[in-house]
VOVOVO-30074 format. One record per residue (C-alpha): residue in three letters; chain; x, y, z. Coordinates in Angstrom, 2 decimals, m for minus. Example, Ala and Ser with C-alpha at 12.3 -4.5 7.8 and 13.67 -1.06 7.14 Angstrom:
# VOVOVO-30074
 rest kette      xx      yy      zz
  Ala     A   12.30   m4.50    7.80
  Ser     A   13.67   m1.06    7.14
# end
This chain:
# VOVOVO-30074
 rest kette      xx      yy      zz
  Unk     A  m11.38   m0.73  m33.20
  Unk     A   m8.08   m2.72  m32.69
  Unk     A   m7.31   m5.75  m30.96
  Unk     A   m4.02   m7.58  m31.35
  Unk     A   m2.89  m10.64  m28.88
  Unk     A    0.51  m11.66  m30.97
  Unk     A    2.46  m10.47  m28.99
  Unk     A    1.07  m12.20  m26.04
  Unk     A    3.36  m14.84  m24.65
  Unk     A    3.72  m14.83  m21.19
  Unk     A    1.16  m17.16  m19.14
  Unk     A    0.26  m17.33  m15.58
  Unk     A    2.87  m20.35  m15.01
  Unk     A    5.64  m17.92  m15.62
  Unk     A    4.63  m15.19  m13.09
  Unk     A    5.17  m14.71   m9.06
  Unk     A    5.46  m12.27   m6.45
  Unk     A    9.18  m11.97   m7.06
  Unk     A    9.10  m11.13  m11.36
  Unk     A    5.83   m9.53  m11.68
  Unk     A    6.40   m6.12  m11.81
  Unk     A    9.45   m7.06  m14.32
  Unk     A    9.20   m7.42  m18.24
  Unk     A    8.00   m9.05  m20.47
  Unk     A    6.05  m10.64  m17.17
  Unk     A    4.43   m7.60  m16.54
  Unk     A    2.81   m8.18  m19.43
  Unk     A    0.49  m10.54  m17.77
  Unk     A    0.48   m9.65  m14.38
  Unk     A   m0.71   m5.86  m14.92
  Unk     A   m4.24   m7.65  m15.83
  Unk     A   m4.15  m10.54  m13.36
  Unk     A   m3.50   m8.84  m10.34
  Unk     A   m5.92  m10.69   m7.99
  Unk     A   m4.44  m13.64   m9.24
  Unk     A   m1.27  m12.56   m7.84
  Unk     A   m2.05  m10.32   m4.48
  Unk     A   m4.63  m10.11   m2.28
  Unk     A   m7.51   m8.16   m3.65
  Unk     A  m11.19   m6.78   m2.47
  Unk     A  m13.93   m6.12   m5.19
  Unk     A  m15.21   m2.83   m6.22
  Unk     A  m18.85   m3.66   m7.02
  Unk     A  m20.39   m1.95  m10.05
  Unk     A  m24.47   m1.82  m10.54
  Unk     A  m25.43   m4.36  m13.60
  Unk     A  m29.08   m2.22  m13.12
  Unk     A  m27.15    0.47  m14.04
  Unk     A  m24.50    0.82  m16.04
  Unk     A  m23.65    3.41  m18.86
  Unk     A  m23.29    2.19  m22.37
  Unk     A  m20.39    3.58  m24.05
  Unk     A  m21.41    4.06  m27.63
  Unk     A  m18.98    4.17  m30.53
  Unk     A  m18.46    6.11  m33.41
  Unk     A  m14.72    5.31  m35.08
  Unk     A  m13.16    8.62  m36.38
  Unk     A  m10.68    8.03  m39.51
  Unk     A   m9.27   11.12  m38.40
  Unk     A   m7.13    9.31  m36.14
  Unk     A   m5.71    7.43  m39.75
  Unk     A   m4.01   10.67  m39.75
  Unk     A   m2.09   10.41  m36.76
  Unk     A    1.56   10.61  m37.37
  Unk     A    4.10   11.30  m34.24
  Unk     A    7.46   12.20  m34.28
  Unk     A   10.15    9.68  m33.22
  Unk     A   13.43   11.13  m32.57
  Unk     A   15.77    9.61  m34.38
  Unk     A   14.08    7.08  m36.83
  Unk     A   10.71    7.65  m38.61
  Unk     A    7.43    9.24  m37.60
  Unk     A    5.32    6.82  m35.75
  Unk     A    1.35    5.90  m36.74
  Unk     A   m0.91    5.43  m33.92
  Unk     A   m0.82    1.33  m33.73
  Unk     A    2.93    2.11  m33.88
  Unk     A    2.81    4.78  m31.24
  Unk     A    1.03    1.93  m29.25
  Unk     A    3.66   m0.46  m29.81
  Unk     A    6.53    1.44  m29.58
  Unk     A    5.04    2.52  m25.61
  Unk     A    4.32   m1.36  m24.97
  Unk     A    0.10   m0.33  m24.59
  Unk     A   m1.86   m3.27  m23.25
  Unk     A   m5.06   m1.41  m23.82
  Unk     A   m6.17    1.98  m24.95
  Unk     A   m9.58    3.96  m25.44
  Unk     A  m10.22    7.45  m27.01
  Unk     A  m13.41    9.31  m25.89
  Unk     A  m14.83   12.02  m28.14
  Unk     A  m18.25   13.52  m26.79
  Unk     A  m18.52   10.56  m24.89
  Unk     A  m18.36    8.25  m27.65
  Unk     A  m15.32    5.55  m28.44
  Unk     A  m13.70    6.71  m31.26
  Unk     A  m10.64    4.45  m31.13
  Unk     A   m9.80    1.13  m29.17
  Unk     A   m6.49   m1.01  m29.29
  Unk     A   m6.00   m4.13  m27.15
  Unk     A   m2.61   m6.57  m26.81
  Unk     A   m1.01   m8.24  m24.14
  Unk     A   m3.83  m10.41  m23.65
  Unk     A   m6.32   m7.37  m22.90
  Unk     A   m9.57   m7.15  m23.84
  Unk     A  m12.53   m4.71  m23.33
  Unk     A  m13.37   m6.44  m19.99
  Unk     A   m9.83   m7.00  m18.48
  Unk     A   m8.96   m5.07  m15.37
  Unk     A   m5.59   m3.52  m15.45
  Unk     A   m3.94   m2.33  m12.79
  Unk     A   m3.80    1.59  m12.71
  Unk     A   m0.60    2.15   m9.99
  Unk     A   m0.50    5.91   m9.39
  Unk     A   m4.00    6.68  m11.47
  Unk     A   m5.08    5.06   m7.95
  Unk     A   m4.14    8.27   m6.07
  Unk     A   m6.72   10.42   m8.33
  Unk     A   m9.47    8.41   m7.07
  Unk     A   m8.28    8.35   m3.19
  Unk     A   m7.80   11.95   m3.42
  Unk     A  m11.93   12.38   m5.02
  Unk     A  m12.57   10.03   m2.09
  Unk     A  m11.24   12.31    0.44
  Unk     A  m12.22   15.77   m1.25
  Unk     A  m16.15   13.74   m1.18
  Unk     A  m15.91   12.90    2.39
  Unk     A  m15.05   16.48    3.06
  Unk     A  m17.89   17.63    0.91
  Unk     A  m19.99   15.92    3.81
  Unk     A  m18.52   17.36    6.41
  Unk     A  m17.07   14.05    7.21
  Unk     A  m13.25   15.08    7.30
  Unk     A  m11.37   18.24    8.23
  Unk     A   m8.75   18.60    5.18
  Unk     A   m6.88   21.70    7.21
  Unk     A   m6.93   19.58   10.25
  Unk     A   m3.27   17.09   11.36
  Unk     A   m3.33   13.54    9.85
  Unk     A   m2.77   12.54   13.58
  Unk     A   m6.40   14.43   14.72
  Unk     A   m7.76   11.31   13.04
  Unk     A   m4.53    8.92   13.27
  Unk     A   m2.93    9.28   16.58
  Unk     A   m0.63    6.09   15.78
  Unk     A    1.83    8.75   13.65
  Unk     A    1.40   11.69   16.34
  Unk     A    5.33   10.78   16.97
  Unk     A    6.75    9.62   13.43
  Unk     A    7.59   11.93   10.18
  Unk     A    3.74   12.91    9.41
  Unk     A    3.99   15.41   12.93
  Unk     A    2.15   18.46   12.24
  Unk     A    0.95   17.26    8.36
  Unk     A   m2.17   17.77    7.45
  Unk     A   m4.54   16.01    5.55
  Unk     A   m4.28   18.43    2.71
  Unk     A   m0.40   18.36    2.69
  Unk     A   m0.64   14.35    1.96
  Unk     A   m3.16   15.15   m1.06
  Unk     A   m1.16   17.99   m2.62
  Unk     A    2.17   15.75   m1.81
  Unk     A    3.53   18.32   m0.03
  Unk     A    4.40   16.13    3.45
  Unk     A    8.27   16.72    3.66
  Unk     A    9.40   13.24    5.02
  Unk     A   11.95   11.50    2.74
  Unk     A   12.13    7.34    2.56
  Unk     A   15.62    6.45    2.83
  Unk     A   16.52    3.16    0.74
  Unk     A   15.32    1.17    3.25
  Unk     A   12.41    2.82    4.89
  Unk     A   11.24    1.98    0.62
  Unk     A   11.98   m1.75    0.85
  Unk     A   10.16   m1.99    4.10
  Unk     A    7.08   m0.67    2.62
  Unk     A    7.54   m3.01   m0.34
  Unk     A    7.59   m5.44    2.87
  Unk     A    4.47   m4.26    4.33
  Unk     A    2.16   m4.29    1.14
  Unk     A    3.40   m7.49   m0.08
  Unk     A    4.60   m6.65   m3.81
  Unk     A    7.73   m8.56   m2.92
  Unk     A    8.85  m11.45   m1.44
  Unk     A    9.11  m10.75    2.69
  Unk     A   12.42  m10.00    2.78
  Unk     A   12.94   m8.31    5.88
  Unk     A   12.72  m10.20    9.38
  Unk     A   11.95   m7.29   11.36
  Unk     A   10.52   m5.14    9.33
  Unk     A    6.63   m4.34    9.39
  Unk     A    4.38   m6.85    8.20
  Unk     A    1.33   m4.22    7.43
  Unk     A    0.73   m0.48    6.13
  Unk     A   m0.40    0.51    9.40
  Unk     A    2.31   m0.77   11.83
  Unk     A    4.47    0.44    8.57
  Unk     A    3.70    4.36    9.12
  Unk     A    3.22    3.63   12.70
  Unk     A    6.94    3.03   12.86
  Unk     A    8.24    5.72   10.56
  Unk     A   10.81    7.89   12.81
  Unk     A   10.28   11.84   13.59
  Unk     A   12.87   13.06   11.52
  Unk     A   11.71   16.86   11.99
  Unk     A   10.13   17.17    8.32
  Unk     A    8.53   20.78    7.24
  Unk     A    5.42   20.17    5.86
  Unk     A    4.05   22.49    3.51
  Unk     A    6.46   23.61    0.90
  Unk     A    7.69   22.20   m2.66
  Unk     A    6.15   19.60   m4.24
  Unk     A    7.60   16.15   m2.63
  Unk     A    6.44   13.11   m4.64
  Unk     A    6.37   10.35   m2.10
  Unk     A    4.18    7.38   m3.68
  Unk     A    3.49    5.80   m0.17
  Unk     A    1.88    8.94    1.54
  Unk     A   m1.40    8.13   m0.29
  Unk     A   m1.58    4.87    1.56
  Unk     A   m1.99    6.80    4.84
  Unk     A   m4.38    8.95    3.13
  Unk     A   m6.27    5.76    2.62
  Unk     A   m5.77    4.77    6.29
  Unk     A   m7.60    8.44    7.18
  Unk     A  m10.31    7.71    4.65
  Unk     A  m11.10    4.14    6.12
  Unk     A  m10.52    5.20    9.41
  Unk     A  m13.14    8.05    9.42
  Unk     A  m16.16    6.04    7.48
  Unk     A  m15.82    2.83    8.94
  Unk     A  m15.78    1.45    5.57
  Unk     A  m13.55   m0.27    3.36
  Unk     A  m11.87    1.95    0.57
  Unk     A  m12.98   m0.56   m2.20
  Unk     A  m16.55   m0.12   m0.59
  Unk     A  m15.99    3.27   m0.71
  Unk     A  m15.23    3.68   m4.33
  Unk     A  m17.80    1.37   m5.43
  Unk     A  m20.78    3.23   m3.49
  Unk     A  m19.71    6.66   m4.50
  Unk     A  m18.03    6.47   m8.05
  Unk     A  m18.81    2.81   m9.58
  Unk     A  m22.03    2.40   m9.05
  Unk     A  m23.81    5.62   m9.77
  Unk     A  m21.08    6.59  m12.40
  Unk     A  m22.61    3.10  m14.36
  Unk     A  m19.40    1.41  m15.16
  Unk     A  m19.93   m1.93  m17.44
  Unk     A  m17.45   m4.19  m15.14
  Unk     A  m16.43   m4.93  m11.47
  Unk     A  m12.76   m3.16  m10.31
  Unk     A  m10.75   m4.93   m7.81
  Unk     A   m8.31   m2.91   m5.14
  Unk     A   m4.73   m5.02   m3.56
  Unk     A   m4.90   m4.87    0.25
  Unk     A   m2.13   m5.76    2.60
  Unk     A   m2.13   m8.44    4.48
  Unk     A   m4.79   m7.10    7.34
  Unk     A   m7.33   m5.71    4.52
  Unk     A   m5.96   m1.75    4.31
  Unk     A   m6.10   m0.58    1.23
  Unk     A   m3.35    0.07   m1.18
  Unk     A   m5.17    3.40   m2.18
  Unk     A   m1.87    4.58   m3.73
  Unk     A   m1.58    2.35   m6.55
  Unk     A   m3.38   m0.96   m6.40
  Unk     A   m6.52   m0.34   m8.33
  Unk     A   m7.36   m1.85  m11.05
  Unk     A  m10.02   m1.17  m13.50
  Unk     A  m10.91   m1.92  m17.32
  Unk     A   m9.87    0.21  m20.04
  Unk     A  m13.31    1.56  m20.84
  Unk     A  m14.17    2.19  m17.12
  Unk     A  m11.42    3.93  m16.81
  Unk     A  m12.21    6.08  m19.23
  Unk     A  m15.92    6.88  m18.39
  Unk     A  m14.35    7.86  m14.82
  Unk     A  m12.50   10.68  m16.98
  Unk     A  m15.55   10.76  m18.98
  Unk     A  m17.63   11.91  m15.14
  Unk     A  m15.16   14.36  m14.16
  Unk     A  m14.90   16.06  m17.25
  Unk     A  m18.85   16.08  m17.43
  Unk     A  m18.77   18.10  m14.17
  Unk     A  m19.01   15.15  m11.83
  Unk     A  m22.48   14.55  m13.19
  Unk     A  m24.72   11.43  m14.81
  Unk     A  m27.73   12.74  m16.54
  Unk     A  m27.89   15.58  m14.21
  Unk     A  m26.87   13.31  m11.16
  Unk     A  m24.35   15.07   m8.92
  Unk     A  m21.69   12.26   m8.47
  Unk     A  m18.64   14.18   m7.58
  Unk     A  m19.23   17.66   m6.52
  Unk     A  m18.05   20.39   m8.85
  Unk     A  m17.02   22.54   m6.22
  Unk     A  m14.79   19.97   m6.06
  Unk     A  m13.40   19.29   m9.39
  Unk     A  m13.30   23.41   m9.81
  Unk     A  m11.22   23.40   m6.35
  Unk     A   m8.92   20.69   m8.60
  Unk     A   m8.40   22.79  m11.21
  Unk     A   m7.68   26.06   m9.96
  Unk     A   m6.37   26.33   m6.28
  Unk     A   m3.27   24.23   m6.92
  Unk     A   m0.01   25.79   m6.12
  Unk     A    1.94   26.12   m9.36
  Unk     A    5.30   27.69   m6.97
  Unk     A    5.26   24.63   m5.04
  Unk     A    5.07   22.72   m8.36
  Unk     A    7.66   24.48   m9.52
  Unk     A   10.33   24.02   m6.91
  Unk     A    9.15   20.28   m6.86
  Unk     A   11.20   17.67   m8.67
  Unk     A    9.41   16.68  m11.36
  Unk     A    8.98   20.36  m12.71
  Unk     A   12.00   19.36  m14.79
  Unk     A   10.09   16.67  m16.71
  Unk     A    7.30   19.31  m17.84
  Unk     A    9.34   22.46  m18.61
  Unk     A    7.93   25.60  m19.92
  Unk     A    4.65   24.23  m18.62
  Unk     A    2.52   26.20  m15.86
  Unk     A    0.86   23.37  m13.89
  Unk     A   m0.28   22.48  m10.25
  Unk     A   m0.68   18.99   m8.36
  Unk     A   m3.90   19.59   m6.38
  Unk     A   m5.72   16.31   m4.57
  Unk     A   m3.43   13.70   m6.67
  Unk     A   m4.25   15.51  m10.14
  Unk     A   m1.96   17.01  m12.07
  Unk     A   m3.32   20.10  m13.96
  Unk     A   m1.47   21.98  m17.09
  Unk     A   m2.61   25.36  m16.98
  Unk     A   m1.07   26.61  m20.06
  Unk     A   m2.95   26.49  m23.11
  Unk     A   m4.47   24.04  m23.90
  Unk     A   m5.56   23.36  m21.06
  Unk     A   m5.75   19.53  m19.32
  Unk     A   m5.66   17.42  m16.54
  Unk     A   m4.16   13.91  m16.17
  Unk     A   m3.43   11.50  m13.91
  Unk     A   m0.30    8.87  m14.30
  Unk     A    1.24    5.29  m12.85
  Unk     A    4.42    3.94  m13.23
  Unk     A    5.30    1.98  m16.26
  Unk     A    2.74    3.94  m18.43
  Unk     A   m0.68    4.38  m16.96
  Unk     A   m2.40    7.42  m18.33
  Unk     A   m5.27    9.17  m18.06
  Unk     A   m5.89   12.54  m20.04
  Unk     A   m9.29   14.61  m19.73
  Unk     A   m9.61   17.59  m22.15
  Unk     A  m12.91   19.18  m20.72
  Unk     A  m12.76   22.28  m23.52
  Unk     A  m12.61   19.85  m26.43
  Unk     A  m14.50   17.03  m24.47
  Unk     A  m11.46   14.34  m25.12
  Unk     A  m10.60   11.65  m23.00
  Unk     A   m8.00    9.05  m23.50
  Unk     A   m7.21    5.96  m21.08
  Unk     A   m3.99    4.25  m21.72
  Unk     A   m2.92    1.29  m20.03
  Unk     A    0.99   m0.32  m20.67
  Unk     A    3.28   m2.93  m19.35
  Unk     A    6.27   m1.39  m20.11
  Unk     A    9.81   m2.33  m19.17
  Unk     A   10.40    0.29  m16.19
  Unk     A    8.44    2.05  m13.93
  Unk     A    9.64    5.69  m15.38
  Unk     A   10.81    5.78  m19.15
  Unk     A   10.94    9.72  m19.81
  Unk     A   10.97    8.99  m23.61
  Unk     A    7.88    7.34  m23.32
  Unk     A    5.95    9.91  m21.14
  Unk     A    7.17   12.56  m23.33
  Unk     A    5.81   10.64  m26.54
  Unk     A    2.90    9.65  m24.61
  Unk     A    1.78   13.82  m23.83
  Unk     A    2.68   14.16  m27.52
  Unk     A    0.45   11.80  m28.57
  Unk     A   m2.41   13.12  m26.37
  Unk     A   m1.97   16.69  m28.24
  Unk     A   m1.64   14.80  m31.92
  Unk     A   m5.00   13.35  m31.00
  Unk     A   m6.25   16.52  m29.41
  Unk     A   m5.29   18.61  m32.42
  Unk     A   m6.88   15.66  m35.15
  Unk     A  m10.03   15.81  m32.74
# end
């Protein structure tokens, strides 16, 4: 196991609301987010939690990664080199590696940005599992408020598979940054809330339904569905029907806006090891000792009923070429061989599940911007260099 705090400089004197998502601040803000925003708890069980066990693999002394140009890269300089604030390696369920800086430790929560949308989109796919939630049926069946803006005749399933066809123009995007709070207000009329925020957007005639259209704030009004049709908060939500019977060793905590409503796109926050039992669940079938948890019908719908044209004509099918792969309920899946699925936040949030070979790796980073395509590229390479030492 590896733990290294050296680097660690920045303190909670030097950070607000207007550098935090900047480096080197980032570097403490990514794991003190409730000291920074507003933030709800996601309870675990201490009756019940699931001790991870460990069993350190010198295999992984072996690791060697290719840097183009300059020299090939070990793992703690992999780490480094991808500014990792903490990272865990599953093997059969068991830690076989752990690496800590920043300031991290075992039991520091870390925010997970876009790894958020994975567990919104369980939420929703459990809620229909009860009969709860109509995935086929308009997002305004359930929120009238947007019968009139862009989300017209989008379904619930469109905003899981990101295939809603609105577009944020440059300022549409600052006045969500407005309405969640991740910024200083900035904008005198703009709205002061996600609801009033999507409540606002204009009908700008959007097909809904085709290629692959990443917009990051969709997920929040997949939140507002979710929390709208159980009467419950979305931190409640995750804590009742993943935290708690999944057994994870530490409480999570989930940014609100300013009226409570969630920020179920990208402001969860969870520990490293958590993080990776939650890949550790799914790639056990959604099961605890034989404990349904997430249904499988579920995770099997996830894996195999994504649409791999309307990944293709999507924009980020450039970043993954000669890959076949789907987005289905926020997960990306690579159907090529090997075979994996992963989910991903903005400056370097990972998580990787290898069901065959039962590998999971959780990577959290503070890295200096939100998309470095060096690093994500080095970051899948590493996953298969571990994968093929494994």
């Amino acid at each position: 196991m590896m733990s290294n705090e050296n680097s660690f400089r920045i303190n909670a004197e030097q950070v607000n609301i207007s550098n935090w998502l900047e480096s080197p601040f980032n570097q403490w803000a990514f794991h003190n987010v409730d000291k920074l925003l507003t933030c709800k708890k996601v309870a675990n069980d201490p009756q019940n939690m699931r001790e991870l066990s460990f069993n350190r693999s010198s295999l992984l002394d072996q690791f060697r990664l290719k840097d183009t140009g300059g020299p090939d890269l070990d793992l703690i300089q992999f780490l480094k080199a991808t500014s990792t604030d903490g990272f865990v390696v599953l093997k059969n369920g068991k830690i076989v590696y752990e690496f800590y800086d920043n300031g991290m430790t075992a039991h520091t929560p870390h925010i997970l940005m876009s790894i958020t949308k994975s567990f919104t989109g369980l939420i929703a796919g459990m809620l229909a599992s009860n009969n709860l939630i109509n995935l086929d049926k308009l997002i305004s069946d359930y929120i009238p408020e947007i019968a009139k803006t862009a989300y017209k005749r989008a379904t619930i399933r469109h905003l899981m598979d990101m295939r809603v066809g609105n577009v944020l123009d440059k300022t549409q995007e600052n006045a969500y940054e407005n309405a969640v709070g991740w910024r200083p207000q900035s904008l005198e009329t703009a709205p002061s809330n996600l609801h009033q925020f999507f409540a606002q957007l204009p009908n700008n005639s959007s097909t809904h339904g085709g290629s692959f259209n990443y917009i990051s704030a969709n997920t929040d009004l997949l939140g507002w569905v979710i929390e709208r049709i159980s009467g419950e908060s979305f931190a409640k939500l995750v804590s009742e029907l993943i935290w708690k019977p999944m057994g994870s060793a530490d409480d999570a905590h989930m940014n609100v806006d300013s009226t409570g409503a969630a920020q179920s796109t990208r402001g969860l926050s969870t520990t490293s090891r958590d993080l990776a039992m939650f890949g550790q669940l799914i790639l056990e079938n959604g099961k605890r000792n034989g404990v349904e948890i997430i249904p499988a019908a579920l995770l099997t719908d996830i894996i195999t009923n994504g649409d791999h044209e309307a990944w293709k004509n999507g924009a980020f099918a450039q970043g993954f070429a000669n890959l076949t792969m789907n987005y289905r309920s926020n997960w990306y899946i690579i159907q090529s061989e090997p075979q994996y699925q992963f989910a991903m936040g903005i400056y370097g949030q990972n998580l990787f599940i290898d069901q065959q070979n039962e590998i999971v790796v959780a990577k959290f980073s503070s890295q200096p911007t939100p998309l470095d395509f060096k690093m994500i590229a080095m970051t899948h390479s590493a996953f298969s260099a571990i994968r093929g030492l494994l």
